[in-house]
N, C-alpha and C positions, 0 to 999 in steps of 0.2 A: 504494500500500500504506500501509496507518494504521499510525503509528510513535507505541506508549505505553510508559512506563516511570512506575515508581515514584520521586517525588521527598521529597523535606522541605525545610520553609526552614535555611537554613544561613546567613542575612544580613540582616540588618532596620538601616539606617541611613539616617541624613538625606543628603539630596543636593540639590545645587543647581545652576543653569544660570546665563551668565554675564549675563541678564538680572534676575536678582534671584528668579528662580522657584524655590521649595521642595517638596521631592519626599523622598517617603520611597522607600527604593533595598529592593527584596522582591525577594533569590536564593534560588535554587530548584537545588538539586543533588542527584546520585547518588552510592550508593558506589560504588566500584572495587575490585574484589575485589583483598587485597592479600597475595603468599605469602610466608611466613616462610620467614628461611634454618634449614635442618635442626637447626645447633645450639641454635635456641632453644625446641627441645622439649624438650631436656636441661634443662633451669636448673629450680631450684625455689625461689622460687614462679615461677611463669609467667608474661612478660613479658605486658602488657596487649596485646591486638592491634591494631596498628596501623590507622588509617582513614581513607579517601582520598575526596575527595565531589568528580567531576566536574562542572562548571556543567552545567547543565541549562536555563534560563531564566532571565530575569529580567524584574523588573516595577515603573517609577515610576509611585507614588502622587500624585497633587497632594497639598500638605497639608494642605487644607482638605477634599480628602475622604478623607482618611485617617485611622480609628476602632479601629485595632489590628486591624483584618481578619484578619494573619497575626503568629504567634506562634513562634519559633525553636524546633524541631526536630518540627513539626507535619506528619504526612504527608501526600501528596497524590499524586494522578496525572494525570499529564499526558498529553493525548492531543492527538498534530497528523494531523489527516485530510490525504487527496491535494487535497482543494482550497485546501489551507493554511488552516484554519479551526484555531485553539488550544483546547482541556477544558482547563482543570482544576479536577478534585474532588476535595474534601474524602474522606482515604480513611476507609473505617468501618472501625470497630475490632470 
């Protein structure tokens, strides 16, 4: 069964390996739906709602080929088929 879900990057930083290799570090997470306790529909103004982004994937760039490809809070979807093959596309707006 093909498992997809809607992600966004939520992490774009330098990373390196204990060889001297430089890697730009690209996460990829969801929300988590997150429910307020009852009293915080009373308050006014309205407390901001809270938001929870599960990892979803992640992805090292070498840095020599890395051109800003991904851009923090950019959406995408992610599709992994039953033969383990990974999507992901740039979602349309």
């Amino acid at each position: 069964m093909t498992y997809s879900i809607d992600v966004v990057v939520v992490e774009v930083k330098a990373d390196f390996d204990p060889f001297g290799g430089e890697y730009t570090l690209v996460s990829f997470g969801y929300k988590l739906p997150i429910p307020l306790p009852p009293q915080v529909d009373k308050t006014f103004p309205s407390s901001p709602k809270p938001t929870y982004y599960k990892h979803g994937l992640h992805v090292f760039i070498p840095r020599e080929k890395w051109t800003g490809q991904y851009n923090m809070w950019e959406e995408y979807h992610l599709i992994v088929k039953d033969n383990g093959e990974v999507e992901l596309k740039k979602k349309e707006t």
